[in-house]
C-alpha positions as CSV (number, residue, x, y, z in Angstrom):
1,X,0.0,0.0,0.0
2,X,1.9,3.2,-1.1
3,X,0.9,6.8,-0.9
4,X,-0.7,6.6,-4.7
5,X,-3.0,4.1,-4.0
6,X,-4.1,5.7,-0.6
7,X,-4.8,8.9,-2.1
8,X,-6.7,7.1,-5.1
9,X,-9.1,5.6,-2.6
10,X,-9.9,8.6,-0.8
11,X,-10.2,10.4,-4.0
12,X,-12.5,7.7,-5.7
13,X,-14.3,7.5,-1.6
14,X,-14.9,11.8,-1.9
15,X,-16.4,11.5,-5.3
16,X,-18.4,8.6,-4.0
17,X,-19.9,10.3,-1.3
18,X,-21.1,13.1,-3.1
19,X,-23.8,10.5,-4.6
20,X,-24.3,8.9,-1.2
21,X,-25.3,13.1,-0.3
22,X,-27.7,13.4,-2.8
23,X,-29.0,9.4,-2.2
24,X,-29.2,11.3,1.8
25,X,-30.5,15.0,0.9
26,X,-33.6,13.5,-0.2
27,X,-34.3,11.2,2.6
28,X,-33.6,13.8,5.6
29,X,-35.9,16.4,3.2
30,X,-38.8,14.3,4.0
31,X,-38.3,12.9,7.3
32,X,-37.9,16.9,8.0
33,X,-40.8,18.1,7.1
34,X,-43.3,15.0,7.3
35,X,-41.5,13.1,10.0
36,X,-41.8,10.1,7.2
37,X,-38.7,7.5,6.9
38,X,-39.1,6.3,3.4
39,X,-38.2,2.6,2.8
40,X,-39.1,3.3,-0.8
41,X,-36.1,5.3,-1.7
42,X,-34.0,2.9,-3.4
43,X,-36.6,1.5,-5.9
44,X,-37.6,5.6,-6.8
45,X,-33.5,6.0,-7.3
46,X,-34.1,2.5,-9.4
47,X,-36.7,4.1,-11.5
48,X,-34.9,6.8,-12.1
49,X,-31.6,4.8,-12.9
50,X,-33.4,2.8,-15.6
51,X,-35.4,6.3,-16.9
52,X,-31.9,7.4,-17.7
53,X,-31.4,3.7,-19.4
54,X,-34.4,3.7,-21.7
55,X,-33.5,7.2,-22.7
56,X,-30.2,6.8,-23.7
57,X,-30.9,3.6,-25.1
58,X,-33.9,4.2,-27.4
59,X,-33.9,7.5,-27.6
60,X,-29.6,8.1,-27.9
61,X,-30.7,11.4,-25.2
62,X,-27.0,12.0,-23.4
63,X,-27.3,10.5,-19.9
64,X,-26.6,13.8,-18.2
65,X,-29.4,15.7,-20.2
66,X,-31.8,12.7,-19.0
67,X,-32.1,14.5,-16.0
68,X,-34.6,17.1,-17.9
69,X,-36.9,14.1,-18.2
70,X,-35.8,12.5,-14.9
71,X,-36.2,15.0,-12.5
72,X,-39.8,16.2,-13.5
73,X,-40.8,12.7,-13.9
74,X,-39.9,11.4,-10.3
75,X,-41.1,14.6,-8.7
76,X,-44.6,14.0,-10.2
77,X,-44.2,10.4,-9.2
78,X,-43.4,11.5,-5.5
79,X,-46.3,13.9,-5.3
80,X,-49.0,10.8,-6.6
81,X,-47.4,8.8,-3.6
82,X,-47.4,11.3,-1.1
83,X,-51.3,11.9,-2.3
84,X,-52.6,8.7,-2.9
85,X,-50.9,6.7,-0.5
86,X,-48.8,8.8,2.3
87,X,-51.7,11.4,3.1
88,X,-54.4,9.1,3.9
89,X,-52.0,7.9,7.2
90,X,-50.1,10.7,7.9
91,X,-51.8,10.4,11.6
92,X,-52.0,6.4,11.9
93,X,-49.0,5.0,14.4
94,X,-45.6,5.2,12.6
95,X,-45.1,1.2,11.8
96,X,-48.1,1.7,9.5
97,X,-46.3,4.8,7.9
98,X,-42.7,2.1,7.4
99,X,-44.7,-1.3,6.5
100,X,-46.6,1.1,3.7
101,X,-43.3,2.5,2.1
102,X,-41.5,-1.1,2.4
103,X,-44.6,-2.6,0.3
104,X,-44.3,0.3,-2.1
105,X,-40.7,-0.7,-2.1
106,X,-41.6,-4.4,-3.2
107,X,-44.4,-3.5,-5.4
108,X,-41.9,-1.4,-7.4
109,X,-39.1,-3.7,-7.5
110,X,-40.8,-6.5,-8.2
111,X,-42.5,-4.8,-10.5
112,X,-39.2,-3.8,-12.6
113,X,-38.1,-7.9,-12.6
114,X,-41.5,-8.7,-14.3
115,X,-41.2,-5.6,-17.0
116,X,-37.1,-5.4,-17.7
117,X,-36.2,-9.2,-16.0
118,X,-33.4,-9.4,-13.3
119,X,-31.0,-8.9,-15.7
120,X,-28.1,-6.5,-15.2
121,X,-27.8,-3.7,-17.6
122,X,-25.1,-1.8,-18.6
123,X,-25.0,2.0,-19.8
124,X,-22.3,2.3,-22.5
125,X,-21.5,6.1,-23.0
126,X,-18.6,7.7,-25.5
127,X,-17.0,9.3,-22.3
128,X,-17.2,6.5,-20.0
129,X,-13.5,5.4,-20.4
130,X,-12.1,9.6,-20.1
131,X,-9.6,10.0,-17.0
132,X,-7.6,12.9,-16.1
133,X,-4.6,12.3,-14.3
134,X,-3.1,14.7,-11.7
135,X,0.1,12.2,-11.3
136,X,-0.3,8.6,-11.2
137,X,-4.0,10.0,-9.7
138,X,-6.2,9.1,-12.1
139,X,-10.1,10.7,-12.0
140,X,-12.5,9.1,-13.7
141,X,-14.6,11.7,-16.0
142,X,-18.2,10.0,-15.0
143,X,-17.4,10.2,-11.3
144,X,-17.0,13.7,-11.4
145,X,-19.8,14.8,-13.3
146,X,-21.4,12.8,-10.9
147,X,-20.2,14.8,-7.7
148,X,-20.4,17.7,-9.4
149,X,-24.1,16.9,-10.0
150,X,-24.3,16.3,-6.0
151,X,-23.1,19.4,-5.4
152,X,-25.0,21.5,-7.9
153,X,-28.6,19.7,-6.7
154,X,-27.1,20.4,-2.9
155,X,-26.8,23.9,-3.4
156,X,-29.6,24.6,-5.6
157,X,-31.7,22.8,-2.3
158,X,-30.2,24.9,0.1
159,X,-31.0,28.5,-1.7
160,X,-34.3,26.7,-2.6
161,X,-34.7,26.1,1.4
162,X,-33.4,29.3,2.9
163,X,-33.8,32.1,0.3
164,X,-37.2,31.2,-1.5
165,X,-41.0,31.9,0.1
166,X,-41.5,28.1,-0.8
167,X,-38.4,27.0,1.3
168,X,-39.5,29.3,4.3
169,X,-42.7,27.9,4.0
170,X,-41.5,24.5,3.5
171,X,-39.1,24.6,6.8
172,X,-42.2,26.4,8.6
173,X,-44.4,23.4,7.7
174,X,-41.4,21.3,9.6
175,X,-40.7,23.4,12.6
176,X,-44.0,24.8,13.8
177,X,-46.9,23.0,11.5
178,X,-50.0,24.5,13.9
179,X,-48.4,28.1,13.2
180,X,-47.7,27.2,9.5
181,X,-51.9,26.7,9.4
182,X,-52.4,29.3,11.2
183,X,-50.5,31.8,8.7
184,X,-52.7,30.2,5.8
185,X,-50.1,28.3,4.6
186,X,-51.3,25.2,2.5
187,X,-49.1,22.0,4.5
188,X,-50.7,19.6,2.4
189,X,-49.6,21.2,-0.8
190,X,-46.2,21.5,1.3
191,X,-46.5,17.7,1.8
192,X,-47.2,16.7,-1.9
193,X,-44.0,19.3,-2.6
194,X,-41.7,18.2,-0.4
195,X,-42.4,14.4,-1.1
196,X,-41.9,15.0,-4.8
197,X,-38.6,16.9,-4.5
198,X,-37.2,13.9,-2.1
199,X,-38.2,11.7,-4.8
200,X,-36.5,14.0,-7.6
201,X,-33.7,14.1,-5.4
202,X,-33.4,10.0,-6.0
203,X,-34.0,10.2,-9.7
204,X,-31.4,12.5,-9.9
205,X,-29.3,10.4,-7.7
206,X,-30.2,7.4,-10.4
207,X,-29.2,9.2,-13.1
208,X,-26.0,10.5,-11.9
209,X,-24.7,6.8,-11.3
210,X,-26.6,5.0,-14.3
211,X,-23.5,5.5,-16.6
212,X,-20.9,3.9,-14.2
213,X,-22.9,1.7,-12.3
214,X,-24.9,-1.7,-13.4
215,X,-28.8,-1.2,-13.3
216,X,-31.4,-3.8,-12.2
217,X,-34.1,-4.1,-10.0
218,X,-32.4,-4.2,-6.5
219,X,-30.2,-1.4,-7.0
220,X,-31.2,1.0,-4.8
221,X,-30.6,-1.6,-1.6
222,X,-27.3,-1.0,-2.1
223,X,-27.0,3.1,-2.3
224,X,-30.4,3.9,0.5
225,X,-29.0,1.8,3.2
226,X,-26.1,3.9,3.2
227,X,-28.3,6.7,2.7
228,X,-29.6,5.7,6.4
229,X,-26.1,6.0,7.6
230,X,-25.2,9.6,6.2
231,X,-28.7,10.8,7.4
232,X,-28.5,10.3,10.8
233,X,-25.0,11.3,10.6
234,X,-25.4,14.5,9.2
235,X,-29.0,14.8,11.3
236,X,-32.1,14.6,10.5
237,X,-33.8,17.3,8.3
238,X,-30.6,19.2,7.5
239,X,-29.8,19.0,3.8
240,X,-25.9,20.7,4.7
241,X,-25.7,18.1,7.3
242,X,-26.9,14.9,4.6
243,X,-23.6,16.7,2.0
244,X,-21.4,16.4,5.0
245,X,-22.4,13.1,6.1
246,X,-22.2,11.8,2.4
247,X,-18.3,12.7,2.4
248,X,-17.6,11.3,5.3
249,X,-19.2,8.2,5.0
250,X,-17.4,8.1,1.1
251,X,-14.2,8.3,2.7
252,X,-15.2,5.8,5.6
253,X,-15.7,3.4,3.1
254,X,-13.0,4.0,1.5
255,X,-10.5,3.7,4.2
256,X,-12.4,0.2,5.3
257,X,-11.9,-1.1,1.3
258,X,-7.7,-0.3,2.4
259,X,-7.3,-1.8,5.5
260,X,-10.1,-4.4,5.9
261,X,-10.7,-7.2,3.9
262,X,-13.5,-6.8,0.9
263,X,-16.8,-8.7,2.9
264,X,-15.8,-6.3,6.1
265,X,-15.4,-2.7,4.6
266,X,-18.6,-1.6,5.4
267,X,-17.8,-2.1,9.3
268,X,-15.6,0.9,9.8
269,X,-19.6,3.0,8.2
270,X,-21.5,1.3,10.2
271,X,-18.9,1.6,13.8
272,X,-19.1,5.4,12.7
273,X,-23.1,4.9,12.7
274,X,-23.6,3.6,16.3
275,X,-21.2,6.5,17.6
276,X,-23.1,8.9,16.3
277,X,-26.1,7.1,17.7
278,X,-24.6,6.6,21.5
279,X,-23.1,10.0,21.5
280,X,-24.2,12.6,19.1
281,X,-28.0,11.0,18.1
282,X,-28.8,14.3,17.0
283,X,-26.2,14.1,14.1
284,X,-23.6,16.7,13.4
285,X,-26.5,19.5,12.3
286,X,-29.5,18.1,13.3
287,X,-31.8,19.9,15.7
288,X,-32.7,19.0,19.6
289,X,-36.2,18.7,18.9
290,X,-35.9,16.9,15.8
């Protein structure tokens, strides 16, 4: 192990966990505002991963300018959840709220295996093989654009959030939802909006690791338990917190790949994970009362 390949880890583990953020930002959006911890994020970042697919496929649309189609597409499909399905048990206990969103979760996965089969698919792109080098460092063209989409969608959330009358509403819907009422306004309509962007969020998330990663049905399983991870690390609600917690938890792995062996590199996460929970279960941004 020499100081190349160390640095190529943590290089390939920060890029990484710019996805893991966006996988995260969506989650800790809706558990923020509607309290909701949605099981059925990895099948909506599956639908969105094989969106991107079809496109490119059929349609020869560049995998990066899917996310015209993507993005509107999953948004609409997270407001018809949130509306037909969330809503009507926003007040039962909250097993019902988890047992609903892990049938969604099945219903759509299994629901990909009987329309596209198991089957892994592969997104072949003219640019999939570019790397620049910076030394022996080599950075793989995809993965960037892929971080760099992480960041933009971060960002563009946060101004959206903190310097809109939709994002004051929005986090006025999550902190004081009796006041919010009471200065008229509309929390359901905040509910079918924030649902929808979390679900954007995971489309976006799909498309952004479509053209370096294999797609089939059970895809998500292995970004949105992660996702869990860097949510609670970064605490709950706060998208800044969900970016910071995705980098981490990108180089976490990382590190683990170097010094443990390939079944066991996911320990040193998940050892961060039940830290944060014994001493910090607020995360690093979270609120008290969240």
């Amino acid at each position: 192990m020499n100081l190349t390949f160390v640095l190529q880890s943590l290089l390939n583990g920060f890029l990484m966990g710019g996805v893991y953020s966006l996988i995260a930002i969506g989650l800790t959006v809706i558990f923020g505002v509607m309290k909701i911890i949605n099981f059925a994020h990895g099948a909506l970042m599956m639908l969105g991963m094989y969106l991107t697919f079809f496109l490119v496929s059929m349609l020869h649309v560049d995998p990066y300018l899917s996310i015209l189609i993507v993005l509107p597409s999953l948004f609409l499909i997270g407001v018809i959840f949130q509306k037909l399905l969330i809503a009507p048990i926003m007040n039962a206990p909250e097993h019902n709220q988890l047992f609903l969103t892990l049938g969604v979760q099945l219903f759509l996965q299994n629901m990909a295996v009987f329309l596209w089969t198991p089957d892994y698919r592969i997104m072949r792109t003219h640019y999939g093989n570019i790397n620049y080098y910076i030394g022996d460092i080599s950075i793989s063209l995809v993965h960037l654009l892929a971080f760099g989409m992480a960041v933009f969608f971060a960002l563009v959330l946060y101004l959206i959030l903190h310097k809109t009358d939709l994002g004051r509403a929005i986090r006025a819907s999550s902190e004081q939802p009796v006041g919010a009422r009471l200065m008229g306004i509309n929390i359901k309509r905040i509910f079918w909006i924030t649902f929808g962007i979390g679900a954007a969020c995971a489309g976006v998330a799909g498309t952004a690791v479509a053209p370096f990663f294999p797609i089939y049905p059970y895809v998500g399983d292995v970004f949105v338990l992660t996702a869990y991870v860097v949510v609670v690390l970064g605490g709950m609600g706060s998208v800044l917190g969900a970016f910071v917690g995705g980098i981490i938890i990108g180089l976490a792995d990382s590190i683990g790949a170097m010094i443990l062996p390939g079944a066991m590199k996911s320990i040193l996460t998940f050892i961060i994970f039940i830290l944060i929970l014994l001493f910090k279960p607020n995360g690093l941004f979270g609120r008290r009362n969240a």
